[in-house]
C-alpha positions in Angstrom: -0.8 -24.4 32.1 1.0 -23.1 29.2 0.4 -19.6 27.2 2.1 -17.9 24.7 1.5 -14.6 22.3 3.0 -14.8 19.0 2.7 -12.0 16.2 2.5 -13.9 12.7 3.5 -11.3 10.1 1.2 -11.6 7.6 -0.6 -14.6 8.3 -3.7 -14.1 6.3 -2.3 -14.1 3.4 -1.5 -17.6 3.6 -4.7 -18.8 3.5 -7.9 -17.9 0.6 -11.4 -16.7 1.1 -13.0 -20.0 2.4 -10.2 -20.1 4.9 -8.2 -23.2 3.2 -4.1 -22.8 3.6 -2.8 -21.5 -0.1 0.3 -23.9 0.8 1.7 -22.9 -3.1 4.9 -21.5 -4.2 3.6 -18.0 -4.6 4.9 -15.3 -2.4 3.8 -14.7 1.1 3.4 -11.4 2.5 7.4 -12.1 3.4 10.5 -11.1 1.9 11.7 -14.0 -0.2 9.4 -16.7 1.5 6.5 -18.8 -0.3 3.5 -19.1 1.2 4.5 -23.0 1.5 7.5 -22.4 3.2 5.9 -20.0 5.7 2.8 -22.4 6.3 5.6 -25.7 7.1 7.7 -22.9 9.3 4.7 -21.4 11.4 3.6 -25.7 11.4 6.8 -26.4 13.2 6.7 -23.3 15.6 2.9 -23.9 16.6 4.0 -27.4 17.2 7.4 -26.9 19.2 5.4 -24.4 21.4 2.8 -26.8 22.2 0.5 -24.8 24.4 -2.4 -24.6 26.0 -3.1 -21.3 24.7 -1.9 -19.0 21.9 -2.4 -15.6 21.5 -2.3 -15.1 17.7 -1.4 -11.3 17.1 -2.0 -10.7 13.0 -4.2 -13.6 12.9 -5.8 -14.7 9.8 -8.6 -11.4 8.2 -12.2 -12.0 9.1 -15.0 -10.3 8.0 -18.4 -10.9 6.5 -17.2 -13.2 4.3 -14.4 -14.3 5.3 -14.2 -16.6 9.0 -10.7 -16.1 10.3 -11.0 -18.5 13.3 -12.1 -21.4 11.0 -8.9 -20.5 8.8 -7.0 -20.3 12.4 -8.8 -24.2 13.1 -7.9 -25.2 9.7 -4.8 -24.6 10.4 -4.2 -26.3 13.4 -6.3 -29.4 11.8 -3.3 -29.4 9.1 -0.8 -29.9 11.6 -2.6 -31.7 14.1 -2.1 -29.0 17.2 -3.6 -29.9 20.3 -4.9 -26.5 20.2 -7.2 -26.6 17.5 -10.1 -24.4 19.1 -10.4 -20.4 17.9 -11.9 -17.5 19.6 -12.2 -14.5 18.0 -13.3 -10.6 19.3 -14.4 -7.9 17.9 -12.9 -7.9 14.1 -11.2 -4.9 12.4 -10.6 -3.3 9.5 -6.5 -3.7 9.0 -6.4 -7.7 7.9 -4.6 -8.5 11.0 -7.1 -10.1 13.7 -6.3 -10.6 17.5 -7.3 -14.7 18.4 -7.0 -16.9 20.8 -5.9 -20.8 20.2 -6.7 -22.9 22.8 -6.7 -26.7 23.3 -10.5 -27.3 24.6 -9.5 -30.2 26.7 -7.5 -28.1 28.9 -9.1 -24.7 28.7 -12.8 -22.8 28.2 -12.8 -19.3 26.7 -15.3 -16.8 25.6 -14.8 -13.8 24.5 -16.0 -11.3 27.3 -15.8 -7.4 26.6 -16.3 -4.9 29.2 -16.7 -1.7 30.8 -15.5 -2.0 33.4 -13.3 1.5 34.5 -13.2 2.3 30.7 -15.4 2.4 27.3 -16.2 -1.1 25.9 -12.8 -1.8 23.0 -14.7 -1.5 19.9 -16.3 1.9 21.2 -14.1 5.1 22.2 -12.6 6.9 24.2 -11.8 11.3 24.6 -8.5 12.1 25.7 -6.6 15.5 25.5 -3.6 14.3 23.5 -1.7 17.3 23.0 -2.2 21.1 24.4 -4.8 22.5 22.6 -7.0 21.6 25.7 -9.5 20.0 23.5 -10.3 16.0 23.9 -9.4 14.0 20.9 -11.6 11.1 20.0 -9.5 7.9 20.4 -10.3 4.6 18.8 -8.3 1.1 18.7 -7.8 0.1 14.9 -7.5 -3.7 16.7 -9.6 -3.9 19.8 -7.9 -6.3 22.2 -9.6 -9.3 23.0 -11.1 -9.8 26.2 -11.4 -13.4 27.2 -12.7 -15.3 30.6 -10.2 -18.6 30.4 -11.0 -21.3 32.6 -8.8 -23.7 33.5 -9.8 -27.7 33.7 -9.1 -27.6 37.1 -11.1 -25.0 38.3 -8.9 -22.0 37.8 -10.4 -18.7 36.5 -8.6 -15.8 34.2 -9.0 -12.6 32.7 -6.9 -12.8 29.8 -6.6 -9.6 27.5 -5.0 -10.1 23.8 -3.3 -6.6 22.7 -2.2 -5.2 19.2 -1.3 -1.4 19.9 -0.7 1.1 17.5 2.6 1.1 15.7 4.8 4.2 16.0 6.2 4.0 12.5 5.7 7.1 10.3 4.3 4.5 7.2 3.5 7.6 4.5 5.7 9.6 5.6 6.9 12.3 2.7 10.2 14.0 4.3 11.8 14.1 7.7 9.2 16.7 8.8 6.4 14.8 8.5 8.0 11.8 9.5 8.4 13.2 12.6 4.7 14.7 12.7 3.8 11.4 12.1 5.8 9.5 14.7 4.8 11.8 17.4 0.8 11.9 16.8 1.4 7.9 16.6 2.6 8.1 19.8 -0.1 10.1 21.3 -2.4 7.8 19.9 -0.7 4.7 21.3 0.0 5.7 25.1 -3.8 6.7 25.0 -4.8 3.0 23.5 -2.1 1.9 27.1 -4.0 4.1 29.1 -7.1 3.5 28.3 -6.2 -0.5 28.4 -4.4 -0.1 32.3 -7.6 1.3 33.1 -9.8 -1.7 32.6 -6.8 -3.6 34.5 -6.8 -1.5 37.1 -10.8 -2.5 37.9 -9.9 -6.1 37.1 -6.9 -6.3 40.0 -9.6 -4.0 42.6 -12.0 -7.1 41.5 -9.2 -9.5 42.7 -9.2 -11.4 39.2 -6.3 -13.2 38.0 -4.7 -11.0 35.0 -3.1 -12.1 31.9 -2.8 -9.0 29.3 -0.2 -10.4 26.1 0.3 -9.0 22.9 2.8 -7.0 20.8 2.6 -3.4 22.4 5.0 -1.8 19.6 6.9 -0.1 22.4 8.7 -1.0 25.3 11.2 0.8 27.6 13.7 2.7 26.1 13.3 1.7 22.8 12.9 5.0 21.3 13.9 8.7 21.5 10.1 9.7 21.8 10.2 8.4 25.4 12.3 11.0 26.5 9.4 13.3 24.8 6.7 11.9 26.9 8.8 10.5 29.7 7.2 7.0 29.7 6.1 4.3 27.5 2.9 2.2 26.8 4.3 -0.5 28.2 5.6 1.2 31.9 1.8 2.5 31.5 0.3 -1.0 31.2 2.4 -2.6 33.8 1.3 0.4 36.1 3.3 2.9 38.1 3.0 4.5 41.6 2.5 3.0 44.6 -1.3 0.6 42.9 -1.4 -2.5 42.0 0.8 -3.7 39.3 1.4 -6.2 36.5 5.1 -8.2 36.0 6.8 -9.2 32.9 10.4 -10.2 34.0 11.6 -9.5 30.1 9.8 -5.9 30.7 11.1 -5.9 34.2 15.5 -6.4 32.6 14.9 -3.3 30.2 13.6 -0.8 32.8 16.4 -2.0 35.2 19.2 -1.6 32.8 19.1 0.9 29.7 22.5 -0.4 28.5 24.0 -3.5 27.4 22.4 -6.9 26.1 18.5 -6.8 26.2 15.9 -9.5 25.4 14.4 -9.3 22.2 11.1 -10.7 20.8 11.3 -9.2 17.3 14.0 -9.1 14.3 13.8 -6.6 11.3 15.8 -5.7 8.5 16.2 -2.2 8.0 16.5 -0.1 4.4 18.3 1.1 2.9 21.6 -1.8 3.7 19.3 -4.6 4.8 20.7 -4.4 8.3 18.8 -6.2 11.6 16.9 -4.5 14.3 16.1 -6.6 17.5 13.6 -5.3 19.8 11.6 -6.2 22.9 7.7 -5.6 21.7 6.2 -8.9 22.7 5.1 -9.6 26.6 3.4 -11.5 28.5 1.8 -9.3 31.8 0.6 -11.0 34.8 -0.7 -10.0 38.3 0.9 -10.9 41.0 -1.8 -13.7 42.4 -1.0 -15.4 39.1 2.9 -15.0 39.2 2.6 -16.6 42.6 1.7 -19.7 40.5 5.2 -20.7 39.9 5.3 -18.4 36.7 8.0 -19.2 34.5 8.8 -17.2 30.9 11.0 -17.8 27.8 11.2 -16.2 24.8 11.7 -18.7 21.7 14.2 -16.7 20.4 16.4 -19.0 17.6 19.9 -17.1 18.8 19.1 -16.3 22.0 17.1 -19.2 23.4 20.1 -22.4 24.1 17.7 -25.2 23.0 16.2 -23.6 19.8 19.7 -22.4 18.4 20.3 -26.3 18.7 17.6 -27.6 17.4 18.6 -26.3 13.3 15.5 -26.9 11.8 13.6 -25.6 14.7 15.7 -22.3 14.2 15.0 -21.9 10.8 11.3 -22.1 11.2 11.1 -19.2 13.7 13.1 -17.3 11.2 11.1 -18.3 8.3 7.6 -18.1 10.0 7.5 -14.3 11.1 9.7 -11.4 12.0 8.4 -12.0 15.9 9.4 -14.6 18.1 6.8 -16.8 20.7 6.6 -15.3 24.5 5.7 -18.4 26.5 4.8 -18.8 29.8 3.9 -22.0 32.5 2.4 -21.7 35.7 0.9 -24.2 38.0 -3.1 -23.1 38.7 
């Protein structure tokens, strides 16, 4: 079985209110790239990946009149994917939708929300973020999607589709309030992780197989804030301690080493020169009954990855189609 989480940056705008791909030579929601030449780029990417399952993070806008997993099934219609099947959860308010794309002759899934150890996603949650000793009411602006997956063969999964909050200071007036920004951001996001490990946690007591992917904005060591807090979202969601845990060998390389050559799932330029940023904000989190499947994971990285710098037009796809790169994995249920 193969899965993969990808982040489409700005994938809704490729595709009108009845859900039907623009496919023009108007600009996409990307610097300097049409909305054609983002649809062919994401074609080729959907198509090299070839899974079983996609995680779509920024998936196509849905609302009341708007029905993002049709545009998401149009979509794969156009290119002929064999996952061509949508599922969506509970929809939001930011244009950028969580889905899962799924080929139905290999999988079943329905979207599941629980309560299990913590409030329902679309509901919330109060948390004492800072010192004032007074709970703070915390809500997700994209409520992950929780899915019950079951393979062809028999095998059953939790899987749990994550978009946390970004830690960018976006409004930001001056260096003070960027700061004020980036810091309450933070709160906010390794509340959304803990409120998220604790519906894991009563998932791996239950014994189910877990599969939590998604781009989690953070990672460790990524930023000066962990020093701050002393952890991030991600060593949150993975779990700590002596409890069960979750495994993400790309997680797994930047806790062990702080310095030196990291993977990377994610490539911005940066104002005001224009320069690139790579960073590690994509994963793929599995218990350990599932990593005993024979659980295998690559980034599709078009430097990093041997076989997609080689394949040229393969390359310039994943550089075309979004400012993330696919997470895949492969296990054997």
């Amino acid at each position: 079985m193969k899965l993969a989480t990808y982040n489409v940056e700005w994938f809704s705008n490729l595709f009108d209110d009845d859900g039907r791909l623009y496919d023009d030579d108007r600009w996409s929601g990307r610097r300097d790239v049409t909305r054609a030449q983002q649809t062919a780029a994401l074609g080729h990417v959907f198509a090299a990946m070839d899974a079983d399952g996609i995680m779509v993070i920024e998936g196509p806008d849905a609302h009341a009149r708007r029905d993002g997993a049709a545009a998401l099934e149009g979509f794969a219609a156009r290119f002929g994917l064999r996952a061509r099947k949508a599922v969506i959860g509970f929809v939001n308010q930011t244009q950028q939708e969580i889905l899962f794309l799924y080929d139905p002759d290999v999988l079943t899934a329905t979207h599941d929300p629980q309560t299990l150890g913590a409030p329902q996603f679309d509901g919330t949650l109060e948390m004492d973020l800072d010192t004032d000793a007074e709970a703070e009411v915390i809500r997700w602006s994209k409520p992950p999607l929780e899915l019950a997956v079951t393979h062809k063969d028999g095998a059953a999964f939790r899987l749990i589709g994550v978009h946390a909050k970004s830690k960018a200071p976006h409004g930001a007036k001056s260096d003070a309030d960027a700061l004020r920004i980036s810091i309450a951001n933070r709160r906010k996001q390794l509340a959304q992780c803990i409120w998220l490990r604790r519906r894991i946690e009563a998932h791996l007591d239950a014994g189910d197989r877990m599969i939590v992917m998604g781009d989690f904005n953070d990672g460790p060591g990524l930023d000066e804030f962990e020093k701050l807090f002393g952890r991030s979202g991600v060593e949150i969601v993975l779990g700590e301690g002596a409890g069960a845990q979750l495994f993400d060998p790309h997680a797994q390389m930047a806790l062990s080493r702080r310095l030196g050559a990291a993977p990377a799932t994610a490539r911005f330029k940066l104002p005001p020169h224009g320069r690139y940023l790579s960073a590690l904000l994509d994963y793929i989190m599995v218990s350990e009954n599932v990593r005993r499947m024979g659980a295998e994971w690559t980034i599709l990285h078009p430097f990093d990855h041997p076989a997609c710098f080689a394949d040229k037009p393969l390359m310039e796809a994943l550089l075309t189609a979004s400012d993330h790169f696919p997470v895949v994995m492969t296990i054997d249920p």
